[in-house]
N, C-alpha and C positions, 0 to 999 in steps of 0.2 A: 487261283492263288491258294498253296495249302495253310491251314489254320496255323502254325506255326512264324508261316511267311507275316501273315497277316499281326500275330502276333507280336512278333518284333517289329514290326514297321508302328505299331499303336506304340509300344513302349518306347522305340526313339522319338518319336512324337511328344510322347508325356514328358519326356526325359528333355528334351529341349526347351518344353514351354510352350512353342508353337501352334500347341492344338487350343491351347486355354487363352490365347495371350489379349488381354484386357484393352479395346482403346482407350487411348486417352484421356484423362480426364481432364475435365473442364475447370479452370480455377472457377472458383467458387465469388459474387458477388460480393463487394463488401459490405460492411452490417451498415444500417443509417447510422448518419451522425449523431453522436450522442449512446447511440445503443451500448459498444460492449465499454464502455466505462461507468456507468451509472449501476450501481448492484439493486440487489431487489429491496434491501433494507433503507434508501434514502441517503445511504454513505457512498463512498468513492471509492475503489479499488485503490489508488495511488493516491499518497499524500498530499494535497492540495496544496499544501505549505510545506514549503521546504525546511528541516529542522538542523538548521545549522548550528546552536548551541553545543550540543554533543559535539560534534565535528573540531569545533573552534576550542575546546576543552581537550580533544583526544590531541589535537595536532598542534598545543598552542607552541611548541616548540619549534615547529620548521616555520611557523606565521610568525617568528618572532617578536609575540605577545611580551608585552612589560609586567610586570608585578602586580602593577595596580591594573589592567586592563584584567588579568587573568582575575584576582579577587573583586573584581566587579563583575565578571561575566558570574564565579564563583558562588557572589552573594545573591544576586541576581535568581538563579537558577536553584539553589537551596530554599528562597523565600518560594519560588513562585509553583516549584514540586508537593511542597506541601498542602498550595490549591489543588492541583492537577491530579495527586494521587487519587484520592478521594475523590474530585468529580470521576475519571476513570473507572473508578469502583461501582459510584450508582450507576454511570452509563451502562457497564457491565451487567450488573444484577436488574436493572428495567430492561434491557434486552431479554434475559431470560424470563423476567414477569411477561412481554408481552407475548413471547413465545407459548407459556406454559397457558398465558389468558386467550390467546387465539385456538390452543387445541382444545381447552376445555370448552370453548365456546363461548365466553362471559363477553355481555354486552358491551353494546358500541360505545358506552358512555365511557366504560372502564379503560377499552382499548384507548378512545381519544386521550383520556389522562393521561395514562403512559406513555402516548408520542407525545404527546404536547409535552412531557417531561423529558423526554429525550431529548425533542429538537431545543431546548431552553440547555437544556447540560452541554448538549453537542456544539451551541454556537459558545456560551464560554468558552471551552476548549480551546475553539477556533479563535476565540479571542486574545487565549493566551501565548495560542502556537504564533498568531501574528505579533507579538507585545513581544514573543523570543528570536523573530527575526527583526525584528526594529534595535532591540538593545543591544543585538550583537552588531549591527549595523553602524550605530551612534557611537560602540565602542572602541569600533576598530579603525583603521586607518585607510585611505584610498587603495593605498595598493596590498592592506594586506587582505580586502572583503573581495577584492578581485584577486588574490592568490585563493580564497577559502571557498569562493563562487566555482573557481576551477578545478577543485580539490571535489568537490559536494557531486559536480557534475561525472568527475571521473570515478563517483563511488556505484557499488552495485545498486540497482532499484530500489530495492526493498531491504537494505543494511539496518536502515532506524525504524524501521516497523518494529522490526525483529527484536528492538535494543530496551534494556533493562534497564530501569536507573534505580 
């Protein structure tokens, strides 16, 4: 076979794929239970609690919300941000402390205050994310917390991560 021959028989080869062409691969195991939700910080990827205030506030118009239900989810939610901002804040700035305390290297003592500060802010929080699903609960009606359950459900994952107040 002259070099030429030989040559175009490699190039339609290359050129098809056929000389390279990869078996299959093997789906991949899936991770233990528990693994890919648990982050390395002692938090959770996904919202544990669902934050239907926002929701019940963005849409109280199709859940038709009363006056007085809206100015109570309203007052509600004005009183209870004024805790929340602020804890948010230390949570924030003790995350960076223990980060800045772990590369410098500062003692075990220092570090345990720092979580031990964290997990003490982090379950308020959780306290209050629960206290914001209870009173939109108590305030709304049967069928309008199953219209806002199905509403929350048909939102994207991560919409109230994301969300400002």
């Amino acid at each position: 076979m002259s070099k030429s021959r030989l040559t175009l028989a490699l190039l339609g080869l290359l050129t098809t794929g056929t000389a390279f062409a990869m078996p299959p691969m093997k789906p991949m195991a899936p991770p233990p239970p528990g693994c890919h939700v648990v982050m390395r910080h002692r938090f959770l990827h996904h919202p544990m609690i669902p934050m239907v205030l926002p929701l019940a506030e963005m849409r109280s118009y199709s859940l038709h919300l009363s006056d007085h239900q809206v100015s109570t989810l309203a007052v509600w939610h004005n009183r209870h941000m004024r805790v929340a901002v602020p804890l948010m804040k230390r949570l924030r700035d003790d995350k960076r402390a223990l980060h800045e305390a772990l590369l410098r290297g500062a003692g075990t003592g220092t570090v345990h205050d720092i979580l031990d500060r964290l997990d003490h802010d982090h379950a308020r929080l959780l306290d209050l994310e629960v206290a914001q699903v209870r009173i939109v609960r108590k305030t709304l009606s049967v069928d309008q917390w199953h219209k806002l359950v199905n509403m929350y459900h048909r939102m994207p994952p991560m919409r109230f991560m994301m969300m400002r107040h």
